[in-house]
N, CA, C and O atoms as a GROMACS GRO file, in nm:
protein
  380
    1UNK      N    1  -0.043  -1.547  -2.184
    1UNK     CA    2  -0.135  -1.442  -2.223
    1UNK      C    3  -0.067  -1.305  -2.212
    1UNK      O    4  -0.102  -1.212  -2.284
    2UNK      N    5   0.041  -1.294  -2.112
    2UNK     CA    6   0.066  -1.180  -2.122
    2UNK      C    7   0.165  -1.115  -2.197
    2UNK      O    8   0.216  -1.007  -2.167
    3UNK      N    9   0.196  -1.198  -2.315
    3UNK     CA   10   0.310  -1.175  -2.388
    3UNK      C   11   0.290  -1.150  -2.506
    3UNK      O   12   0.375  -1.113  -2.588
    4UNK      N   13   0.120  -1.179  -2.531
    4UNK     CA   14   0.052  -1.141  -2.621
    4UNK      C   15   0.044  -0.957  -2.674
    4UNK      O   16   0.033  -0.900  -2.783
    5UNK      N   17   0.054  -0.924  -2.566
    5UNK     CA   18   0.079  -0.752  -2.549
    5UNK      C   19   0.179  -0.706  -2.500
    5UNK      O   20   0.172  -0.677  -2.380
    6UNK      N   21   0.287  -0.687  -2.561
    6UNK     CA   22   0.440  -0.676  -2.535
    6UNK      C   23   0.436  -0.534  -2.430
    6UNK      O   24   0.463  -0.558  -2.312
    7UNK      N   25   0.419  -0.459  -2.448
    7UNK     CA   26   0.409  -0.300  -2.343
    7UNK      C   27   0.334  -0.350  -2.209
    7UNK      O   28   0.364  -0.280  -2.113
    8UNK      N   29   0.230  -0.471  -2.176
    8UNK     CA   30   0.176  -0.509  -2.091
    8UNK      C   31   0.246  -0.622  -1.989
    8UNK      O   32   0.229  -0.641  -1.869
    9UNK      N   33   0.350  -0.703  -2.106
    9UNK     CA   34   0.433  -0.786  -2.011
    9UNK      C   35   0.538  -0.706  -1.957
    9UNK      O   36   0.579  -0.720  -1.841
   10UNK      N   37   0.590  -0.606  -2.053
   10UNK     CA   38   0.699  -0.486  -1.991
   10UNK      C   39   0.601  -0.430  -1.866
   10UNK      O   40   0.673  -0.426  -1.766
   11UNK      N   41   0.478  -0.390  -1.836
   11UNK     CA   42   0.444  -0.289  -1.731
   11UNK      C   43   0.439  -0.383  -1.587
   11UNK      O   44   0.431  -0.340  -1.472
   12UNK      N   45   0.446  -0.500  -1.624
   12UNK     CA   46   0.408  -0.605  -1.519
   12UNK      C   47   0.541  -0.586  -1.426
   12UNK      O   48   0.528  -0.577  -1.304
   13UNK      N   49   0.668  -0.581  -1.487
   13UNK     CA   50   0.793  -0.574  -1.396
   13UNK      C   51   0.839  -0.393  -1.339
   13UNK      O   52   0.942  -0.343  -1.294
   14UNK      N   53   0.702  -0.338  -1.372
   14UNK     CA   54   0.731  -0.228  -1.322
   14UNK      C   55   0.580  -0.180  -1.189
   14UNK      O   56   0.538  -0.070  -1.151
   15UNK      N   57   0.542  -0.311  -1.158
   15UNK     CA   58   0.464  -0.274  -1.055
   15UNK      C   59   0.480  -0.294  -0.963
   15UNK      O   60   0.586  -0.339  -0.920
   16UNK      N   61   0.368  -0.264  -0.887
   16UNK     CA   62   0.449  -0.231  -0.711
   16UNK      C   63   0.267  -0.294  -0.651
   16UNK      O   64   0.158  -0.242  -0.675
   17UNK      N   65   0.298  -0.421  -0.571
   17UNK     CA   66   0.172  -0.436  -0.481
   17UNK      C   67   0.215  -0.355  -0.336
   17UNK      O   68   0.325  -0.344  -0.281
   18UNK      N   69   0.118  -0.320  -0.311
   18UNK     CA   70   0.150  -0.268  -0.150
   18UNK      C   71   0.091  -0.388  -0.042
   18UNK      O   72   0.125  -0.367   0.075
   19UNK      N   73   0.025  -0.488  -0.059
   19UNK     CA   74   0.050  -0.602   0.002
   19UNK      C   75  -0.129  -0.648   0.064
   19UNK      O   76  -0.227  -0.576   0.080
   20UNK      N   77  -0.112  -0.782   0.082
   20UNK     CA   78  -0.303  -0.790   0.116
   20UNK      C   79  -0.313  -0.733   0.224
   20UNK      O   80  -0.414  -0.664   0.210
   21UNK      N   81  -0.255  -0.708   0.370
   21UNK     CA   82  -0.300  -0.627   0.464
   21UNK      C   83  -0.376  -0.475   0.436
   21UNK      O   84  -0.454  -0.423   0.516
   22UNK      N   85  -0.333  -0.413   0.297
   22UNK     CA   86  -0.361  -0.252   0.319
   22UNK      C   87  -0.489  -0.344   0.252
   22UNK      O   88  -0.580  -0.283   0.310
   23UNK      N   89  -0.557  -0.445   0.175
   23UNK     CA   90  -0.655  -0.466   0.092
   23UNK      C   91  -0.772  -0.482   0.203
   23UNK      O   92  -0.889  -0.466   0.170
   24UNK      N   93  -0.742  -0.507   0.309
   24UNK     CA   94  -0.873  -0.556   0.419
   24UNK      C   95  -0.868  -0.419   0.507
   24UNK      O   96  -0.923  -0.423   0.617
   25UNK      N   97  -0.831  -0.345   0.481
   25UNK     CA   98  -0.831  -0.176   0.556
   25UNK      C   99  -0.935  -0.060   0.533
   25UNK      O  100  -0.890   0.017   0.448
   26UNK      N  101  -1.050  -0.024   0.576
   26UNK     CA  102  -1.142  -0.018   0.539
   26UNK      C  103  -1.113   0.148   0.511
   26UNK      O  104  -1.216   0.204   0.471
   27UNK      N  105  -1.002   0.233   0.521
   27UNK     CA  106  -0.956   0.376   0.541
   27UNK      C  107  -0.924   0.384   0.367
   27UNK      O  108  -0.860   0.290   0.320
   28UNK      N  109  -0.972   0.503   0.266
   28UNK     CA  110  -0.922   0.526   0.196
   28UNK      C  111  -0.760   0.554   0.155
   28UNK      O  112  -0.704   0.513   0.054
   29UNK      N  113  -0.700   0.637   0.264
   29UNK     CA  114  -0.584   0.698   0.241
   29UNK      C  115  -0.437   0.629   0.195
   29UNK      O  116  -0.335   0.685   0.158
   30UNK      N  117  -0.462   0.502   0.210
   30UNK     CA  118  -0.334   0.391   0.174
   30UNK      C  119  -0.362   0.382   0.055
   30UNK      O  120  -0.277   0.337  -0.022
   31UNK      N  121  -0.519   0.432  -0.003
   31UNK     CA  122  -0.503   0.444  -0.165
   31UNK      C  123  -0.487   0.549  -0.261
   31UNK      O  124  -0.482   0.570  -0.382
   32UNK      N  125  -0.482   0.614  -0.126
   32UNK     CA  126  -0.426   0.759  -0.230
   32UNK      C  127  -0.254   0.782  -0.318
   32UNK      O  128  -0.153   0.720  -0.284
   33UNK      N  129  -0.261   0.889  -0.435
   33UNK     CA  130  -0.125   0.900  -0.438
   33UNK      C  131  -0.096   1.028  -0.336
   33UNK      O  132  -0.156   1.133  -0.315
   34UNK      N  133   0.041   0.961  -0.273
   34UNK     CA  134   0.074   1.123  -0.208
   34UNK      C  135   0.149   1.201  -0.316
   34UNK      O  136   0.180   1.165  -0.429
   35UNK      N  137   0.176   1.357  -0.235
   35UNK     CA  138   0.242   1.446  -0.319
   35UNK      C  139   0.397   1.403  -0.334
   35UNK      O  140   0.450   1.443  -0.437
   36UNK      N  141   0.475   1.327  -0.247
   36UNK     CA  142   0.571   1.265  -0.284
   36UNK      C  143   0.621   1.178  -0.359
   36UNK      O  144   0.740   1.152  -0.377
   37UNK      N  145   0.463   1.098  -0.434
   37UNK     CA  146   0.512   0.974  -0.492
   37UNK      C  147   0.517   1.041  -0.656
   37UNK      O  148   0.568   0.981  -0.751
   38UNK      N  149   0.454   1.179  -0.666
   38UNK     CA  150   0.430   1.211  -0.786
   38UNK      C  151   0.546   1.178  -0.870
   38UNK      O  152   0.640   1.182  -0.790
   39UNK      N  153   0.602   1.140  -1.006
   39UNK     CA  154   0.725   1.132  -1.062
   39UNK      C  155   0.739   1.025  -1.078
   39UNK      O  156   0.757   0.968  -1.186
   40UNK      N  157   0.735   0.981  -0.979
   40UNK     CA  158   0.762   0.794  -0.914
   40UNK      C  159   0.703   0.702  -0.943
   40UNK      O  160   0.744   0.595  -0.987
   41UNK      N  161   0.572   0.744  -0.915
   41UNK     CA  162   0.440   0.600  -0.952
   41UNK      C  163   0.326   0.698  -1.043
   41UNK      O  164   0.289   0.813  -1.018
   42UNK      N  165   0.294   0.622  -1.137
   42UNK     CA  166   0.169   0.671  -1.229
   42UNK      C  167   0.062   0.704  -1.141
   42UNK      O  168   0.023   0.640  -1.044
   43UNK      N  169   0.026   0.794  -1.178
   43UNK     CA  170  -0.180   0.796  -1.140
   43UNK      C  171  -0.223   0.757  -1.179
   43UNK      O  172  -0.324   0.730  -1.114
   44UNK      N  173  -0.224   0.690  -1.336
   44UNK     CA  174  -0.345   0.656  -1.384
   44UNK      C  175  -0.358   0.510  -1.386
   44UNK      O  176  -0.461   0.445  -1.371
   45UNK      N  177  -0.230   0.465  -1.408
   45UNK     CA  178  -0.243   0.330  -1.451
   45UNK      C  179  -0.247   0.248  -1.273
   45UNK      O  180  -0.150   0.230  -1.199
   46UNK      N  181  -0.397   0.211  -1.248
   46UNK     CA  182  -0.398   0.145  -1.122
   46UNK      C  183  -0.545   0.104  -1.152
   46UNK      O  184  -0.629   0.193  -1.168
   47UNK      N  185  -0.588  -0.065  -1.161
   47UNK     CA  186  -0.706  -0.095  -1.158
   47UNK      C  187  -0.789  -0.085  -1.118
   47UNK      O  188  -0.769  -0.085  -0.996
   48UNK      N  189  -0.904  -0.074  -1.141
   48UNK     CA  190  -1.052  -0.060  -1.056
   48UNK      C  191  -1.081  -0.176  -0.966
   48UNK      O  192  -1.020  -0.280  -0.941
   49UNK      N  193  -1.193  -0.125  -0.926
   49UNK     CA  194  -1.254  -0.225  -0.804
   49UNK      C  195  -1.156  -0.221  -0.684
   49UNK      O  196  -1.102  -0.120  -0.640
   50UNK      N  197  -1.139  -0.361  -0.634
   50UNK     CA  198  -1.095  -0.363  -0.498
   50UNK      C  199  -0.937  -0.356  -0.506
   50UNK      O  200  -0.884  -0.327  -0.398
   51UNK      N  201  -0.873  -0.373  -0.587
   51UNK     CA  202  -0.723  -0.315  -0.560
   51UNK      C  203  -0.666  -0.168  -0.633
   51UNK      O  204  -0.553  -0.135  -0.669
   52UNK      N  205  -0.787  -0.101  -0.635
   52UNK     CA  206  -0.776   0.040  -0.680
   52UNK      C  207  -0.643   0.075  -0.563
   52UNK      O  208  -0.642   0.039  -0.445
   53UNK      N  209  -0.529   0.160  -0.638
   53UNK     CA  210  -0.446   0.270  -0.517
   53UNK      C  211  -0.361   0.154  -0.472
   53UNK      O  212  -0.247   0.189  -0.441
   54UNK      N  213  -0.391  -0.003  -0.457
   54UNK     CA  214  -0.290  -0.102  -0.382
   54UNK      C  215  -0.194  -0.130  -0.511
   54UNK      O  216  -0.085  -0.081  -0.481
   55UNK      N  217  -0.188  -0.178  -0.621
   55UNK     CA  218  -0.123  -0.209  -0.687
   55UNK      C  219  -0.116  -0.096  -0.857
   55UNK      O  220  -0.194  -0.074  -0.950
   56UNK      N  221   0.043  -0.045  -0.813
   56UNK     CA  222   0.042   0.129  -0.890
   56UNK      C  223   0.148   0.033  -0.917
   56UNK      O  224   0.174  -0.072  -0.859
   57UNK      N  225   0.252   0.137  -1.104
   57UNK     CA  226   0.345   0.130  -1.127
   57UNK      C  227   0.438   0.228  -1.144
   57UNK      O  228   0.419   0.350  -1.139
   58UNK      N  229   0.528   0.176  -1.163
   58UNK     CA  230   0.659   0.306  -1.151
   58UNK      C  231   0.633   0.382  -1.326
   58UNK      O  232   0.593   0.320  -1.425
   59UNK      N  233   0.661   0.495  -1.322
   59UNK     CA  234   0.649   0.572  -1.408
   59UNK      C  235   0.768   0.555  -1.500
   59UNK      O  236   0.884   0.535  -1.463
   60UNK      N  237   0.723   0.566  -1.627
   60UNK     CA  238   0.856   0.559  -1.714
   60UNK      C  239   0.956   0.633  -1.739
   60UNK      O  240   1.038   0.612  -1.828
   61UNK      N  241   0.956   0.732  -1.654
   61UNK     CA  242   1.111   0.813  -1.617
   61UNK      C  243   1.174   0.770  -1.483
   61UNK      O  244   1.263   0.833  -1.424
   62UNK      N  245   1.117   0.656  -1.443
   62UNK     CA  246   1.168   0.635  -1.271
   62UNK      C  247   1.271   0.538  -1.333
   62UNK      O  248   1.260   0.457  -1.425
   63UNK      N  249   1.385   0.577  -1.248
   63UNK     CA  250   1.477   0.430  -1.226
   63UNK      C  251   1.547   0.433  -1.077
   63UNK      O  252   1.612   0.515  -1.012
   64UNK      N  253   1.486   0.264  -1.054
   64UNK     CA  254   1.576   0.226  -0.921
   64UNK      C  255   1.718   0.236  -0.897
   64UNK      O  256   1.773   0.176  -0.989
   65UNK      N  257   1.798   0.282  -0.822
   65UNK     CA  258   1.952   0.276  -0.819
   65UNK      C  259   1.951   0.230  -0.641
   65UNK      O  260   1.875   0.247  -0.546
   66UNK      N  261   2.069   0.171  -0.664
   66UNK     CA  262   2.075   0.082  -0.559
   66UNK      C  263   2.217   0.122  -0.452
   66UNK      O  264   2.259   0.048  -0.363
   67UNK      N  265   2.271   0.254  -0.489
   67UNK     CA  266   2.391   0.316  -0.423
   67UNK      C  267   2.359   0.495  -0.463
   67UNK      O  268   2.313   0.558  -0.559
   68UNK      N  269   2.406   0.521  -0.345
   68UNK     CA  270   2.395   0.672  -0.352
   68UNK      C  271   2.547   0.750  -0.335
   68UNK      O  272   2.660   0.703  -0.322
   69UNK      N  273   2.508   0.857  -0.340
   69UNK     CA  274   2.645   0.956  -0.328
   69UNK      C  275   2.746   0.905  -0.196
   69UNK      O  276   2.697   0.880  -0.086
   70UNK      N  277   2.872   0.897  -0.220
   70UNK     CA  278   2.950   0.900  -0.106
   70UNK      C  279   2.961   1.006   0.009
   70UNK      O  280   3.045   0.975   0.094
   71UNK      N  281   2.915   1.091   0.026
   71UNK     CA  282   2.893   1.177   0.073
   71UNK      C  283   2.789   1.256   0.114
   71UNK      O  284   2.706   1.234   0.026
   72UNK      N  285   2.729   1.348   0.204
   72UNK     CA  286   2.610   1.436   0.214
   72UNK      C  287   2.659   1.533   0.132
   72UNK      O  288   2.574   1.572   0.052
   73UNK      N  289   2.804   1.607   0.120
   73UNK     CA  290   2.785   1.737   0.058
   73UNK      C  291   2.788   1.676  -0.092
   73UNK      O  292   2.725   1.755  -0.161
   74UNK      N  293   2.839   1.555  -0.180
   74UNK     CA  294   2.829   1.505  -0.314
   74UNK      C  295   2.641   1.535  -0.302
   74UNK      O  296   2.566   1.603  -0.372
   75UNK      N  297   2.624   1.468  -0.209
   75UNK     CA  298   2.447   1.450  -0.256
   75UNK      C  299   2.409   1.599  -0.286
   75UNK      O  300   2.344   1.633  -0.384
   76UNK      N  301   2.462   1.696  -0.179
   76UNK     CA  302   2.373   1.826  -0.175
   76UNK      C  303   2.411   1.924  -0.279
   76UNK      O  304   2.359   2.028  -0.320
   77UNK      N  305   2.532   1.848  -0.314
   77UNK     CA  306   2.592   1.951  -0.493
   77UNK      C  307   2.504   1.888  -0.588
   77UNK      O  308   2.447   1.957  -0.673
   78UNK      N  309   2.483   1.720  -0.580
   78UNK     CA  310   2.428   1.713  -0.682
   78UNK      C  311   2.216   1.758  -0.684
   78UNK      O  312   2.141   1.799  -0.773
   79UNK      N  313   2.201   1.731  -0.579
   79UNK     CA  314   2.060   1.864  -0.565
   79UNK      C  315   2.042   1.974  -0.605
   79UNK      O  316   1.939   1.999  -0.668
   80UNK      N  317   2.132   2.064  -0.582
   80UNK     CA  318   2.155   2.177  -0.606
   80UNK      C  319   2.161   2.155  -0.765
   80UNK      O  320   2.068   2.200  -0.832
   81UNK      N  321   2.263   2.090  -0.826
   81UNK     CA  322   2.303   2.123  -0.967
   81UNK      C  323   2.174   2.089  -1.054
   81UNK      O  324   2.155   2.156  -1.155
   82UNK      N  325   2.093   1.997  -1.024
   82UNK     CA  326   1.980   1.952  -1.063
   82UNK      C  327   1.851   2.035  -1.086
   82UNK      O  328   1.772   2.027  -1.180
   83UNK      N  329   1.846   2.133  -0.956
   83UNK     CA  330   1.754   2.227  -0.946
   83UNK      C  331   1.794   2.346  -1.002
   83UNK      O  332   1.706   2.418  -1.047
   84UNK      N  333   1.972   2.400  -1.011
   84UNK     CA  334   1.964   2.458  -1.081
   84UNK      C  335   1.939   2.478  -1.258
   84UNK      O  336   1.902   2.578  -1.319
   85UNK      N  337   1.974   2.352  -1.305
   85UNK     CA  338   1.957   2.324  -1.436
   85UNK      C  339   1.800   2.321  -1.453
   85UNK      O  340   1.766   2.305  -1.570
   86UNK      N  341   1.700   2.332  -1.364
   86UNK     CA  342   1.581   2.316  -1.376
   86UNK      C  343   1.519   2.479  -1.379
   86UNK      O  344   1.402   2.512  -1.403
   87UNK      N  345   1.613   2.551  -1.354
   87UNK     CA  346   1.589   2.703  -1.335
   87UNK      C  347   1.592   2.769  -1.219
   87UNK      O  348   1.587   2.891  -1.209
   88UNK      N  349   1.601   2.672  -1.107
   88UNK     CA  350   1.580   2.754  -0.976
   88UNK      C  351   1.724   2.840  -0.979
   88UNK      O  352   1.821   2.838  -1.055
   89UNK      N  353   1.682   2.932  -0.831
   89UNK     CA  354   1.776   3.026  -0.863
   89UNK      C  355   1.784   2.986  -0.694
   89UNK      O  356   1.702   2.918  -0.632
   90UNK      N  357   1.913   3.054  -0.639
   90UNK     CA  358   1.961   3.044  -0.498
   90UNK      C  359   1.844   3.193  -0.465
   90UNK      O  360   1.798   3.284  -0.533
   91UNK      N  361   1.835   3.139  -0.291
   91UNK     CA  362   1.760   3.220  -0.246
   91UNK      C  363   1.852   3.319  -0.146
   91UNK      O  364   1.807   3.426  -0.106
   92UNK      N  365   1.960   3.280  -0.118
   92UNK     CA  366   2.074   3.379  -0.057
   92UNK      C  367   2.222   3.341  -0.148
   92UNK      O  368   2.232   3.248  -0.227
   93UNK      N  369   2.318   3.428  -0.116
   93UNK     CA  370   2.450   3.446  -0.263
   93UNK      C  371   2.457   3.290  -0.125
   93UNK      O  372   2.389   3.267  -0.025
   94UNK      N  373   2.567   3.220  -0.186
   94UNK     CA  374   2.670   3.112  -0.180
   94UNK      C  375   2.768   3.186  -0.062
   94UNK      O  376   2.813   3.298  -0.085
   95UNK      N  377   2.792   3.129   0.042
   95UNK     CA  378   2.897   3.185   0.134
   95UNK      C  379   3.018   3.118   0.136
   95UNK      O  380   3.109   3.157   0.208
   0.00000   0.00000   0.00000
């Protein structure tokens, strides 16, 4: 059935359960999105009823990578270069 809707069998390998323990938790907040996940996981696309907020998918600009920078200062150039191409500007000159 689910191959019947090609964009629906693609969204299936891009979801994320958060697991049956958060489902018997009677606290909203494990179903919220936080402000960190924004980018990461959709808002919208998450079913109603009882697994509302438990089972979200990754957004179609997210990709998993599975190795990071060799370094802290590689990581913190490439932060920097990122935010600057985004427009930010330094908040003190470069020493």
């Amino acid at each position: 059935a689910e191959k019947l809707n090609f964009f629906r069998y693609l969204s299936h390998f891009r979801s994320v359960h958060r697991g049956a323990y958060f489902a018997e938790l009677r606290t909203t907040t494990v179903r919220k999105l936080l402000p960190e996940s924004w980018g990461f996981m959709c808002p919208v696309h998450t079913p109603d009823g009882a697994p509302c907020g438990l089972l979200n998918h990754f957004t179609a600009a997210c990709r998993i990578i599975t190795h990071g920078p060799e370094s802290p200062a590689e990581a913190e150039n490439a932060i920097a270069q990122v935010l600057a191409s985004c427009g930010m500007m330094p908040a003190a000159p470069a020493v």
